[in-house]
C-alpha positions as a Markdown table, in Angstrom:
| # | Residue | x | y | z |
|---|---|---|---|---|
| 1 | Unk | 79.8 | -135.4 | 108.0 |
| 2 | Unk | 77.5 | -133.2 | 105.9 |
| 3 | Unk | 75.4 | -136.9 | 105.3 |
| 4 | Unk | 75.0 | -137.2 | 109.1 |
| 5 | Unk | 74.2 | -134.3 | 110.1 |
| 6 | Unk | 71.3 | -133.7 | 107.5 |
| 7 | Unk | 69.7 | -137.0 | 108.9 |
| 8 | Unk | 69.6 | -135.2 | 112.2 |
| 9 | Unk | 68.0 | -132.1 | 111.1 |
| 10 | Unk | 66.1 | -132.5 | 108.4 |
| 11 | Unk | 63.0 | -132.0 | 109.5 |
| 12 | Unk | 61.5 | -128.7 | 111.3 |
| 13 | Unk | 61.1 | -130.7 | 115.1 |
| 14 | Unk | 64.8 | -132.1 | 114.6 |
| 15 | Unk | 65.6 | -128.6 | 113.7 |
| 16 | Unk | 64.3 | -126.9 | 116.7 |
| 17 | Unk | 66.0 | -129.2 | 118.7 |
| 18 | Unk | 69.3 | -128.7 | 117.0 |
| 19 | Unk | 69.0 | -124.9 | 117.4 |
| 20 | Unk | 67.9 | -125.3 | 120.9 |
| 21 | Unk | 71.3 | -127.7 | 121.6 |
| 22 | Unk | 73.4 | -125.3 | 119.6 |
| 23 | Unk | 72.7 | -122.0 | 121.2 |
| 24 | Unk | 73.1 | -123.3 | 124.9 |
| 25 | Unk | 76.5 | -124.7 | 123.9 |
| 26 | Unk | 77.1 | -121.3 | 122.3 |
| 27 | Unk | 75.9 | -119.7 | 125.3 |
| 28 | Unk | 77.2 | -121.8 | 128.1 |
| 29 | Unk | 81.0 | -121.8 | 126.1 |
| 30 | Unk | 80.6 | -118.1 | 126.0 |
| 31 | Unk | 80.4 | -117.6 | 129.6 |
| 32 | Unk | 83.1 | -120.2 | 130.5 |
| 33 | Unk | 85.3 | -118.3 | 128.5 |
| 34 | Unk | 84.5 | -114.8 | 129.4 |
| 35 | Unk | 87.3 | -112.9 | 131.9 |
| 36 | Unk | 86.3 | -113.3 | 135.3 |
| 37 | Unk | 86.5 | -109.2 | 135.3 |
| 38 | Unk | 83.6 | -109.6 | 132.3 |
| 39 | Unk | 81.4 | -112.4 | 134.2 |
| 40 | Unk | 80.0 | -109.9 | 136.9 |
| 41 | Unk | 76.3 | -109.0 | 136.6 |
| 42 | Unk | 76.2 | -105.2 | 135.4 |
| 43 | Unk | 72.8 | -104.8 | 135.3 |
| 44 | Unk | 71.7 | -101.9 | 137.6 |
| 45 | Unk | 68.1 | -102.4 | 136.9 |
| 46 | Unk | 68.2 | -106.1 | 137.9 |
| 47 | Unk | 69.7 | -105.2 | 141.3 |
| 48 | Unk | 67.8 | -102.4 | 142.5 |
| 49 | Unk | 64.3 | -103.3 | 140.6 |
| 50 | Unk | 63.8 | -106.6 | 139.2 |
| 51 | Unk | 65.4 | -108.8 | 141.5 |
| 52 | Unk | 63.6 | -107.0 | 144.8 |
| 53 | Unk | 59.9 | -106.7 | 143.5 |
| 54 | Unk | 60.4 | -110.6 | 142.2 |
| 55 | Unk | 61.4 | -111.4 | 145.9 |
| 56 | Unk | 58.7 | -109.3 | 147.6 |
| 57 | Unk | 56.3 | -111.3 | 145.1 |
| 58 | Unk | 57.4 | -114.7 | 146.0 |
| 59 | Unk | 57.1 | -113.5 | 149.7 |
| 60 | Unk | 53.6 | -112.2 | 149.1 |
| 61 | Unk | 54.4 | -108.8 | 149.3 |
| 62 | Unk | 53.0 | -108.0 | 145.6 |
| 63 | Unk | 54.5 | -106.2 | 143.2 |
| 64 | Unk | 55.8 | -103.5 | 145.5 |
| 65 | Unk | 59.7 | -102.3 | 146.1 |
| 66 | Unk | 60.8 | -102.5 | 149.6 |
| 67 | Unk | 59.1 | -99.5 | 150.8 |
| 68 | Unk | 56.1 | -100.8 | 150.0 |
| 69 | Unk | 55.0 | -98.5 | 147.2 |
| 70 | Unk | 53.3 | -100.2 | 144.0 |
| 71 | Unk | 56.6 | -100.9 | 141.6 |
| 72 | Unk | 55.6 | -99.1 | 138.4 |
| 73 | Unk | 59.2 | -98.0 | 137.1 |
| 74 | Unk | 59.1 | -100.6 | 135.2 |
| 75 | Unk | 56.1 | -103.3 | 133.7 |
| 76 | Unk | 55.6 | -106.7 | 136.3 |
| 77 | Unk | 56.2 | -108.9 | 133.3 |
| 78 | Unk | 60.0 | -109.9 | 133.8 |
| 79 | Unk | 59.7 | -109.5 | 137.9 |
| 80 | Unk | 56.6 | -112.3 | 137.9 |
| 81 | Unk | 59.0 | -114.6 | 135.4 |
| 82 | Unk | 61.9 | -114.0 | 138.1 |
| 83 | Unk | 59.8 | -115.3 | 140.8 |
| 84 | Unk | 58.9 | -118.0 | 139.2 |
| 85 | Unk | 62.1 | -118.9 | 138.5 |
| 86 | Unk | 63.5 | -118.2 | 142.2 |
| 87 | Unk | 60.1 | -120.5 | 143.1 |
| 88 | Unk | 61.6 | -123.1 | 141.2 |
| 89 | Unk | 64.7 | -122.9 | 142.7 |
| 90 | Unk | 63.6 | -123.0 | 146.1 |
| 91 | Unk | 60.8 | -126.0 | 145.3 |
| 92 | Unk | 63.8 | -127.7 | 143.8 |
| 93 | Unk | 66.4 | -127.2 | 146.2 |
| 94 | Unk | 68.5 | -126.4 | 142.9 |
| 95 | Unk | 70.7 | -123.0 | 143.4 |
| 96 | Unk | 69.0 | -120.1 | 142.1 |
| 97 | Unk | 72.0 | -118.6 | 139.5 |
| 98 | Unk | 71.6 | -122.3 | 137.9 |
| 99 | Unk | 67.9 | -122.4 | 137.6 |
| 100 | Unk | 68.0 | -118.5 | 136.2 |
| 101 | Unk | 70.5 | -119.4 | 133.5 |
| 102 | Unk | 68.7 | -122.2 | 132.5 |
| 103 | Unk | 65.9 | -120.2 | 131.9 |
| 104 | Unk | 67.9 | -117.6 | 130.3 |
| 105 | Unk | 69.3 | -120.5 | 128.0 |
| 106 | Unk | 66.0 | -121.6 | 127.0 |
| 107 | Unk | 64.7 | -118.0 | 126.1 |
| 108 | Unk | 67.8 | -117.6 | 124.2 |
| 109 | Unk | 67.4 | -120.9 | 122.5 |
| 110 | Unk | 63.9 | -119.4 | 121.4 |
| 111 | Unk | 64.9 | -116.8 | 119.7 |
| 112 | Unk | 67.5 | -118.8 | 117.6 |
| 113 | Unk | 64.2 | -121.4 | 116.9 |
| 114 | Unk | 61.7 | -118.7 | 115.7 |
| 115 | Unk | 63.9 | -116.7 | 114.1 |
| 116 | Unk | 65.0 | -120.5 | 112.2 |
| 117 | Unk | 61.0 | -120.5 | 111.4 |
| 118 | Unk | 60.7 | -117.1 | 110.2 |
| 119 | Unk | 63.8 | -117.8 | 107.8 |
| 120 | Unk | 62.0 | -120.9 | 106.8 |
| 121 | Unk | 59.0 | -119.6 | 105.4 |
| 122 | Unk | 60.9 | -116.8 | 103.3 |
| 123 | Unk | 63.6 | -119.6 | 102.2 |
| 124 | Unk | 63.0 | -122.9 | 102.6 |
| 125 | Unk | 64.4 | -125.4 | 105.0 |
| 126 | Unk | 68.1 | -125.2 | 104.8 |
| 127 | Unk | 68.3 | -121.7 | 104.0 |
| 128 | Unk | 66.6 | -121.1 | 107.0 |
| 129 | Unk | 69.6 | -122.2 | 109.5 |
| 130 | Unk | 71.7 | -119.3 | 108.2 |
| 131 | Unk | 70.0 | -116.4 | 110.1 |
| 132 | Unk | 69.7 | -118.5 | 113.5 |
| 133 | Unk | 73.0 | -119.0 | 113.2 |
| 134 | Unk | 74.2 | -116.2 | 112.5 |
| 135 | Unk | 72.0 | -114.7 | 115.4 |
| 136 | Unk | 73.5 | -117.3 | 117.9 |
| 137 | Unk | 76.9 | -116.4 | 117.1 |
| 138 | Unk | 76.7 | -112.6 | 117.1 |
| 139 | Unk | 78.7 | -111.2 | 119.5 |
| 140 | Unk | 76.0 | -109.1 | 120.8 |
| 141 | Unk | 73.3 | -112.0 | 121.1 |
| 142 | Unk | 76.4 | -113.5 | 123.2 |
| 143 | Unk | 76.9 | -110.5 | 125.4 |
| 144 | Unk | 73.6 | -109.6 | 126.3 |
| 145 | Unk | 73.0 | -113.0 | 127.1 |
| 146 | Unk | 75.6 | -112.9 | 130.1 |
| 147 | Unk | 73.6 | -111.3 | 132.3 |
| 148 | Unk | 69.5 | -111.5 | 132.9 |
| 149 | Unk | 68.8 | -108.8 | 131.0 |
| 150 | Unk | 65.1 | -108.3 | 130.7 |
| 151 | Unk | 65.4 | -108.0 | 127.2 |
| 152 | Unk | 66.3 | -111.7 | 127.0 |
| 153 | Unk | 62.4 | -112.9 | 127.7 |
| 154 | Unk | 61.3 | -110.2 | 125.7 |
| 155 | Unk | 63.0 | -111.1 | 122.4 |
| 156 | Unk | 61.9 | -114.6 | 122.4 |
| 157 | Unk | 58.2 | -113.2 | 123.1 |
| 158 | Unk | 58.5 | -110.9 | 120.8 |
| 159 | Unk | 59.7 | -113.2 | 117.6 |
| 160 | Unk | 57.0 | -115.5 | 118.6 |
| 161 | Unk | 54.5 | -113.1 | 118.4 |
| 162 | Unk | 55.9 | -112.0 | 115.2 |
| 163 | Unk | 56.4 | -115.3 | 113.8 |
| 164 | Unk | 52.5 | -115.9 | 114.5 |
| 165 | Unk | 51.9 | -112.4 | 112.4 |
| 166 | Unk | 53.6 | -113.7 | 109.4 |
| 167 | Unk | 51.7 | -116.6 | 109.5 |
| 168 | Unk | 48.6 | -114.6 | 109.9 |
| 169 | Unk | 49.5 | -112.8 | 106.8 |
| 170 | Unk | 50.4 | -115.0 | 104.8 |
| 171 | Unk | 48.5 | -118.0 | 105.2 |
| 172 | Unk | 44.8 | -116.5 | 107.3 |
| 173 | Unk | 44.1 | -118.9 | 109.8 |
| 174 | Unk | 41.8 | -119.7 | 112.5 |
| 175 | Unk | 40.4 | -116.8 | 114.7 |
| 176 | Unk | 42.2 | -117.9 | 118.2 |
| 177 | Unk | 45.6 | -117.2 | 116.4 |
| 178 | Unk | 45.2 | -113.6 | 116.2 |
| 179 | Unk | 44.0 | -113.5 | 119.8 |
| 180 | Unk | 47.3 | -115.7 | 120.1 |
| 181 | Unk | 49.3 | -113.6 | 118.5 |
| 182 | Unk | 48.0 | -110.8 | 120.9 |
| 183 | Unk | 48.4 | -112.5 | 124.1 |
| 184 | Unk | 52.7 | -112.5 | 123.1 |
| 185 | Unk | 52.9 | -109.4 | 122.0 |
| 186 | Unk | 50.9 | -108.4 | 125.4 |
| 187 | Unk | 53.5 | -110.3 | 127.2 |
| 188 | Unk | 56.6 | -108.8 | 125.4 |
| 189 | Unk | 55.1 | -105.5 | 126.5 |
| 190 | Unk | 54.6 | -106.2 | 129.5 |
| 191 | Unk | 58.3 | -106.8 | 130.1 |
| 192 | Unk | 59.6 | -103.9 | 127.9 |
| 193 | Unk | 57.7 | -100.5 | 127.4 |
| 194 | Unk | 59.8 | -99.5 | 124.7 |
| 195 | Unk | 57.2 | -102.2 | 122.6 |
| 196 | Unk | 54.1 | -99.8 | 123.1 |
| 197 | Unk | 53.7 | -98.6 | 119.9 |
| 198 | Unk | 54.2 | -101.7 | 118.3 |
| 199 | Unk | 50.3 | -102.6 | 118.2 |
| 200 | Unk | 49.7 | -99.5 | 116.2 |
| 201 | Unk | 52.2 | -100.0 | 113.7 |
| 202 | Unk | 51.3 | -103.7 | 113.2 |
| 203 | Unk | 47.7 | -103.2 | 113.0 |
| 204 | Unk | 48.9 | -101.0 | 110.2 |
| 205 | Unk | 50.5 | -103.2 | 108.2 |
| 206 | Unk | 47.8 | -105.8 | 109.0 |
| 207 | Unk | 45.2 | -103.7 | 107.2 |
| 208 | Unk | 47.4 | -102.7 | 104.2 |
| 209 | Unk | 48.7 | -106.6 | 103.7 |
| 210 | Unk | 45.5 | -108.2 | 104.0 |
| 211 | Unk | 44.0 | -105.8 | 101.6 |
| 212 | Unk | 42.6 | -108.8 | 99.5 |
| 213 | Unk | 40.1 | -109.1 | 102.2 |
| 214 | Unk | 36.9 | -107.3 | 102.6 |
| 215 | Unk | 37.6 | -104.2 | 105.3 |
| 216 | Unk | 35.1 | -105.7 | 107.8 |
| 217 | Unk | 37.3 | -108.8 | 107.6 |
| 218 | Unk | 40.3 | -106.7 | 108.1 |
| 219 | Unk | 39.1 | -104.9 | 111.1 |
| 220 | Unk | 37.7 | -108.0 | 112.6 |
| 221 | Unk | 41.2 | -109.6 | 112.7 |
| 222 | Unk | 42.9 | -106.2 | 114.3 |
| 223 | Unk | 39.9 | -106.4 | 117.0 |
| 224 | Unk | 40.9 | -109.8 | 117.9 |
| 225 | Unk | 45.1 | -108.6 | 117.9 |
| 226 | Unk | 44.2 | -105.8 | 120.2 |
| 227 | Unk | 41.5 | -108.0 | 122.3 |
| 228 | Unk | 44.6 | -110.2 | 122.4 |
| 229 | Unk | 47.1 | -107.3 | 123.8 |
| 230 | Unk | 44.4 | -105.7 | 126.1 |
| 231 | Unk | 43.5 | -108.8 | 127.9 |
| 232 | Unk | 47.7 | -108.8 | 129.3 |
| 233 | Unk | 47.7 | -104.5 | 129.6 |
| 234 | Unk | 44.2 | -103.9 | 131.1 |
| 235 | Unk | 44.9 | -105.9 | 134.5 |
| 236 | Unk | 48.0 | -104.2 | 134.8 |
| 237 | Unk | 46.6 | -100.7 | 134.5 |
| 238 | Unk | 44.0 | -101.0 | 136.3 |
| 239 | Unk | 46.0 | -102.0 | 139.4 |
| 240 | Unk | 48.1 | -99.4 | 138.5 |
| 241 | Unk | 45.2 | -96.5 | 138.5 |
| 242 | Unk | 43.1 | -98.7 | 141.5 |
| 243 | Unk | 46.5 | -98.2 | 143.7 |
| 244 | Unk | 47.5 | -94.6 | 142.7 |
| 245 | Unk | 45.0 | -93.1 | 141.2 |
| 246 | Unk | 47.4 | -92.5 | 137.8 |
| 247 | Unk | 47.0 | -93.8 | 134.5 |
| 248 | Unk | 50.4 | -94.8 | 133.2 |
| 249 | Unk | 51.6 | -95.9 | 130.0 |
| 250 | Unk | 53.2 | -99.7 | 131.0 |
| 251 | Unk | 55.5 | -98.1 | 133.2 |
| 252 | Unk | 56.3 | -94.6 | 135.4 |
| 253 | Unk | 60.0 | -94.2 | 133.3 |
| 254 | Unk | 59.0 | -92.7 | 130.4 |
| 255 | Unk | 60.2 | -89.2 | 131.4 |
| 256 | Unk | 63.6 | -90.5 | 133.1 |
| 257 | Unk | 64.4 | -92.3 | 129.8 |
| 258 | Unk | 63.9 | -89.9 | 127.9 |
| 259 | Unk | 65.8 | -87.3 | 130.2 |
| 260 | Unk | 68.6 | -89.8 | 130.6 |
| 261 | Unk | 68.6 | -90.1 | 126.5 |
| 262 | Unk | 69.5 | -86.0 | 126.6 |
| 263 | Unk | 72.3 | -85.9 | 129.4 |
| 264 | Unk | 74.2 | -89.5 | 128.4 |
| 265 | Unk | 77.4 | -87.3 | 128.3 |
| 266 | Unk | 77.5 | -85.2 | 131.1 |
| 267 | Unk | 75.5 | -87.9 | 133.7 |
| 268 | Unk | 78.1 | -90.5 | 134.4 |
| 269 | Unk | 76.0 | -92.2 | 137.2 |
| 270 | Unk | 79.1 | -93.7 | 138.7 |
| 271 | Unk | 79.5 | -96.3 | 135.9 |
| 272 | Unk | 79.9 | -94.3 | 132.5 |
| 273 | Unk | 82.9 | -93.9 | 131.0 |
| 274 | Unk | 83.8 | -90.6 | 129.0 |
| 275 | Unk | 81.9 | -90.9 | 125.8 |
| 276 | Unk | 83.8 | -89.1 | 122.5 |
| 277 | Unk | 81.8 | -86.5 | 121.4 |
| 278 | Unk | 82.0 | -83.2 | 119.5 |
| 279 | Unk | 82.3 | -80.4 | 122.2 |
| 280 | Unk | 79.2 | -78.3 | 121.2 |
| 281 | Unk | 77.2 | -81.5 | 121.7 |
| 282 | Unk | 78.9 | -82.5 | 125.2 |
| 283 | Unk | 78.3 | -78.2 | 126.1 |
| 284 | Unk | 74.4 | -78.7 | 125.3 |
| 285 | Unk | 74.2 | -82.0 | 127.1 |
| 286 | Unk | 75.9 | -80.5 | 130.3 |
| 287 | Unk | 73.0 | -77.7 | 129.9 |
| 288 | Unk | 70.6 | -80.0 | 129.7 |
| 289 | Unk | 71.6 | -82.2 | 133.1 |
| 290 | Unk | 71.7 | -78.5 | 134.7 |
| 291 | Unk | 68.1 | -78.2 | 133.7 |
| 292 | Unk | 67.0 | -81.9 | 134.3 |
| 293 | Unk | 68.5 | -81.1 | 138.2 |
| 294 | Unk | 66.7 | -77.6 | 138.5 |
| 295 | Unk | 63.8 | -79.9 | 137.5 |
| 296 | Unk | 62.6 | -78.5 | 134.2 |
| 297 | Unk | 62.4 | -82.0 | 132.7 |
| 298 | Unk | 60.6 | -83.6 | 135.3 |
| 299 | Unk | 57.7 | -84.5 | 132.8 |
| 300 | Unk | 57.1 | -84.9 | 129.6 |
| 301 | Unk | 55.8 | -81.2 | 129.1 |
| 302 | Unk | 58.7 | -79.9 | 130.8 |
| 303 | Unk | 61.0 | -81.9 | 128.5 |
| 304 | Unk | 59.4 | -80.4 | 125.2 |
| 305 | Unk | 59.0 | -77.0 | 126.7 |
| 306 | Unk | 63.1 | -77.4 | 127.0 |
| 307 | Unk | 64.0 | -78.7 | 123.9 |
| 308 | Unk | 61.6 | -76.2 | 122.1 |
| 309 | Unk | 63.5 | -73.4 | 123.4 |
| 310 | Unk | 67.0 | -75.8 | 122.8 |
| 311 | Unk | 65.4 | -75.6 | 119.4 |
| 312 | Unk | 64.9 | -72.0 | 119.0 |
| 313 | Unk | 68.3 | -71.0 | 120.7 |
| 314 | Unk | 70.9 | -73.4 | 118.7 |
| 315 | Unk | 68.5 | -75.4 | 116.5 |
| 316 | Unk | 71.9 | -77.1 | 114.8 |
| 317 | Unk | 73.4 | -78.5 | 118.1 |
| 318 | Unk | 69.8 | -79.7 | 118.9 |
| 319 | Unk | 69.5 | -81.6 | 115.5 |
| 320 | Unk | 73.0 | -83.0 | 115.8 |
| 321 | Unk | 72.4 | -84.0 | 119.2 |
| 322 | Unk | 70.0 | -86.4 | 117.7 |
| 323 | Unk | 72.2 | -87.2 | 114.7 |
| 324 | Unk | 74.7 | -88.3 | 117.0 |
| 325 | Unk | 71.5 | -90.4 | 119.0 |
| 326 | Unk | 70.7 | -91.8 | 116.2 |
| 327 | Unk | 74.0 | -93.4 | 115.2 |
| 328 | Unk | 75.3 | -94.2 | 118.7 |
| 329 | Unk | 71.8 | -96.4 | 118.6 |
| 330 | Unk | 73.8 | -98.8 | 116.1 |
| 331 | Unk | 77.1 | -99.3 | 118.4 |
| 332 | Unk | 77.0 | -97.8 | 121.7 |
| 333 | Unk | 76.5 | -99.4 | 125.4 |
| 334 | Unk | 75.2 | -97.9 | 128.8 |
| 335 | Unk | 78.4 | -98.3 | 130.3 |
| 336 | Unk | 80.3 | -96.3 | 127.3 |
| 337 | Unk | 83.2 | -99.5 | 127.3 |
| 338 | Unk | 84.3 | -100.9 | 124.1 |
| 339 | Unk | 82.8 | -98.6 | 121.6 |
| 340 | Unk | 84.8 | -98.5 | 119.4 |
| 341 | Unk | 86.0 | -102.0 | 118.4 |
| 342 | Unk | 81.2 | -102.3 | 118.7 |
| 343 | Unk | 81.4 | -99.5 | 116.0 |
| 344 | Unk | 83.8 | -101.1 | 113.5 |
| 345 | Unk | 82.2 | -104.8 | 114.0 |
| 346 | Unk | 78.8 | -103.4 | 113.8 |
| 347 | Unk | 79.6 | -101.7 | 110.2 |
| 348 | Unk | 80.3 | -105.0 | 108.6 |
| 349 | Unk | 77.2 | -106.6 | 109.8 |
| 350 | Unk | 75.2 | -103.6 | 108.4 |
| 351 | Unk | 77.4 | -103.6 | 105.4 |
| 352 | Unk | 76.3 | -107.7 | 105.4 |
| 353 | Unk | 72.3 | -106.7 | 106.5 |
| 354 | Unk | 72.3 | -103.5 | 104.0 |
| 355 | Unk | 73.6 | -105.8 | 100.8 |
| 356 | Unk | 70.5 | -109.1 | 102.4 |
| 357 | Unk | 68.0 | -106.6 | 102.3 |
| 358 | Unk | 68.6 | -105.3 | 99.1 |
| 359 | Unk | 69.1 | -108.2 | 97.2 |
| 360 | Unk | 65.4 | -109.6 | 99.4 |
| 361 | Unk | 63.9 | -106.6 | 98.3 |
| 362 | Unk | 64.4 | -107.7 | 94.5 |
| 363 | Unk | 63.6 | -110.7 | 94.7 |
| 364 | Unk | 59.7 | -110.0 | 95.0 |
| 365 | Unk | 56.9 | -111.4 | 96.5 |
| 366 | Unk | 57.0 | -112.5 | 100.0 |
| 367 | Unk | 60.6 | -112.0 | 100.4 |
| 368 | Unk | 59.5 | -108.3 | 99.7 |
| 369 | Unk | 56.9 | -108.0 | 101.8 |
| 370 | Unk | 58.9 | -108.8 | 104.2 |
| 371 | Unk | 61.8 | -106.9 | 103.7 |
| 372 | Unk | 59.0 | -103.9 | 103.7 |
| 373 | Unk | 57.5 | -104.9 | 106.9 |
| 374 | Unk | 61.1 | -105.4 | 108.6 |
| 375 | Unk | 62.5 | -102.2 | 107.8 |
| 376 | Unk | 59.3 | -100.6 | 109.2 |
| 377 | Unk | 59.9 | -102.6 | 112.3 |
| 378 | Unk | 63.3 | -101.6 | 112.6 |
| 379 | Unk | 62.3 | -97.9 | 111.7 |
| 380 | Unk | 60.3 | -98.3 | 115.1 |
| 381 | Unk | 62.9 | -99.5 | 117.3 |
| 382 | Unk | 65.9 | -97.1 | 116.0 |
| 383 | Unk | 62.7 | -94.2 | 116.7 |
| 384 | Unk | 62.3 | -95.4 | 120.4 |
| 385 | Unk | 65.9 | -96.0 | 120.8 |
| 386 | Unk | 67.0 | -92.0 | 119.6 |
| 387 | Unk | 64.3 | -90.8 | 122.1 |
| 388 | Unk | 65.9 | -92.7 | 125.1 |
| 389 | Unk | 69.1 | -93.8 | 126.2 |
| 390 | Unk | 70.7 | -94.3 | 122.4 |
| 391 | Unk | 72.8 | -98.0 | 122.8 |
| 392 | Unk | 73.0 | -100.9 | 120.8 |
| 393 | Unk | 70.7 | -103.3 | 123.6 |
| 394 | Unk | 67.6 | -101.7 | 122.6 |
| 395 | Unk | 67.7 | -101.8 | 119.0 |
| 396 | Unk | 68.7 | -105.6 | 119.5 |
| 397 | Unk | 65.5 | -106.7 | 118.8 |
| 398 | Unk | 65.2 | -105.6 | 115.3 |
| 399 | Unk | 68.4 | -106.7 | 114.3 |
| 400 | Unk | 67.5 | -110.2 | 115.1 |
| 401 | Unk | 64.8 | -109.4 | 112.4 |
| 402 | Unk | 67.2 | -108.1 | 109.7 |
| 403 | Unk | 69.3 | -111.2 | 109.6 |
| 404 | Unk | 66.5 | -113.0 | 108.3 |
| 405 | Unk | 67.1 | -111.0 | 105.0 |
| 406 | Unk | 70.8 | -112.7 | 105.1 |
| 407 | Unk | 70.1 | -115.4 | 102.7 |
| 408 | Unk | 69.1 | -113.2 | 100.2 |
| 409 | Unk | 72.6 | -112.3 | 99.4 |
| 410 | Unk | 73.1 | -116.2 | 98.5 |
| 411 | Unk | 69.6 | -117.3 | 97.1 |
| 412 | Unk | 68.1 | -116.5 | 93.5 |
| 413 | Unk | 66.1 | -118.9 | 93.2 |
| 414 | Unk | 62.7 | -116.4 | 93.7 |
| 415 | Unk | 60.7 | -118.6 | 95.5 |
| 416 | Unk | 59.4 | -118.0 | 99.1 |
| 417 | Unk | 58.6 | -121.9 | 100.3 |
| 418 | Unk | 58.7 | -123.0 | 103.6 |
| 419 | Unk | 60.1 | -126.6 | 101.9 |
């Protein structure tokens, strides 16, 4: 058995083939299996935003909801890919909830395949089926793919940006790949916000790991990244600013985000269950909704002036508040169901990630570097995810990152070959 199946996968194109095969199976068996009570859609955002600008798009109507206005609450990325994919439907005469899971399927299947290549070039061939795998069969990766999530398109753009990065790093290529590499993480951005600060922190690391190179050849290659990124953005935002006269930062739901990040236990918004939490932090929250509805918190300035008195008044709530943020980002969901059980099967898969990422770290070299530059990603994405809504969804992405650190628990070998 073991014979056969390393005939059919043992080069990188049979590989990505195999991965590609093996997470819609994953995927497909998932949903057969799901309870009919679990199969619904429960994304709010793709009913009342995604799904409505993508319609009004196909129809001509341009990115605008149905009232016409310009629909900024979110970026037009994942609405353009949606009408695309209703296009398709409608050119094909196939039914639209089968032409969207197929495309749902295949961005899934992407992540599994570049997170594979990632793992590759930090452990070799084999080694490198471990952290798709393990990404395919995470409960999470399984559950979020249920749904069209927006997140979905994003994590495959994302990892293949990323992917490009390492590559960039470790082996400088051609100029065009950095514009490449650019042009995705534009893309990923344009379908989730939270990715803004990304560029920044990636430019960083750029400079600091190509340091071999002379500084003008350093600062020519983050040009070309950010020439990359600016050629998806600028369109956007200057629609944005020719339509409305505002200058927006991807999207117009910053500020509700980040309000909805500081009231999680007292807003239920008709779907929330009660969340467990200690009852000086649930008394602060209720505050905090009181002064979100008086509209103290309708911008950013108004948020900070809040939280600096919060600060001043009960400074240890405050900081607990964001304790408790900052480890409900590992476990919790929008809706508040199944915490619990998410709490105790997320430890052991940090217990499993903590243990990869040390035994990486030691190991030296690339493995190191990119143990370094993970963590820092991570760091990001657990930042953004404390200032807004704190859930498990949209720290996803980086998680997806740490498992490529799995195999260090099980290879000593110290080499870093993509063999």
């Amino acid at each position: 058995m073991m014979s056969i199946l390393q005939r059919y996968v043992d080069t990188p194109k049979k590989a990505i083939f195999f991965l590609m095969m093996v997470a819609a199976l994953s995927h497909g068996l998932f949903w057969l299996i799901l309870p009919e009570s679990l199969v619904a859609n429960q994304s709010a955002d793709f009913r009342s935003f995604y799904e409505p600008v993508a319609r009004r798009l196909l129809q001509g109507e341009g990115l605008t909801l149905p009232d016409g206005q310009l629909a900024v609450r979110y970026p037009p990325g994942y609405p353009i890919l949606l009408a695309a994919v209703f296009g398709l439907a409608e050119a094909t005469g196939v039914a639209e909830n089968v032409v969207l899971s197929l495309f749902l399927l295949l961005c899934l299947g992407g992540t599994a395949v570049f997170i594979y290549l990632l793992a590759r070039e930090l452990w070799g061939h084999w080694w490198g089926f471990l952290p798709a795998l393990v990404w395919m069969s995470y409960p999470f990766t399984l559950w979020l793919g249920k749904q069209p999530n927006s997140e979905i398109p994003f994590l495959v753009l994302f990892y293949g940006g990323f992917y490009i990065f390492w590559r960039i790093i470790m082996h400088p290529p051609a100029w065009y790949c950095y514009l490449l590499c650019g042009l995705l993480l534009g893309c990923a951005m344009l379908i989730r916000p939270a990715a803004i600060g990304l560029p920044i922190l990636l430019a960083l690391i750029l400079w600091f790991m190509l340091s071999g190179q002379t500084w003008q050849a350093r600062m020519r290659a983050i040009a070309l990244l950010f020439v990359g990124i600016a050629a998806l953005i600028l369109p956007w935002e200057w629609l944005v600013y020719t339509q409305s006269g505002k200058i927006i930062a991807l999207s117009s739901g910053g500020e509700a985000s980040i309000r909805d990040g500081l009231t999680f236990a007292a807003n239920d918004k008709g779907y929330r269950e009660a969340i467990l939490i200690p009852s000086h932090i649930q008394v602060l929250t209720n505050d905090l909704l009181i002064q979100a509805q008086l509209g103290k918190m309708s911008e950013v300035g108004g948020i900070l002036a809040v939280l600096e008195e919060e600060l001043r008044v009960r400074p240890l709530t405050l900081v607990s508040l964001y304790l408790f943020k900052a480890l409900r980002s590992w476990y919790a969901t929008d809706s508040g169901h199944f915490e619990l059980p998410s709490m105790i099967l997320q430890s052991l898969y940090l217990v499993v990630i903590v243990i990869g990422s040390w035994q990486s770290w030691h190991q030296g070299g690339q493995r190191r570097q990119m143990t370094l530059i993970i963590w820092l990603i991570t760091a990001y994405f657990w930042l953004i995810t404390i200032t807004v809504l704190s859930i498990l969804r949209y720290i996803l992405p980086a998680i997806g990152l740490l498992f490529l650190l799995l195999p260090g628990i099980l290879v000593r070998d110290g080499r870093s070959s993509s063999t």
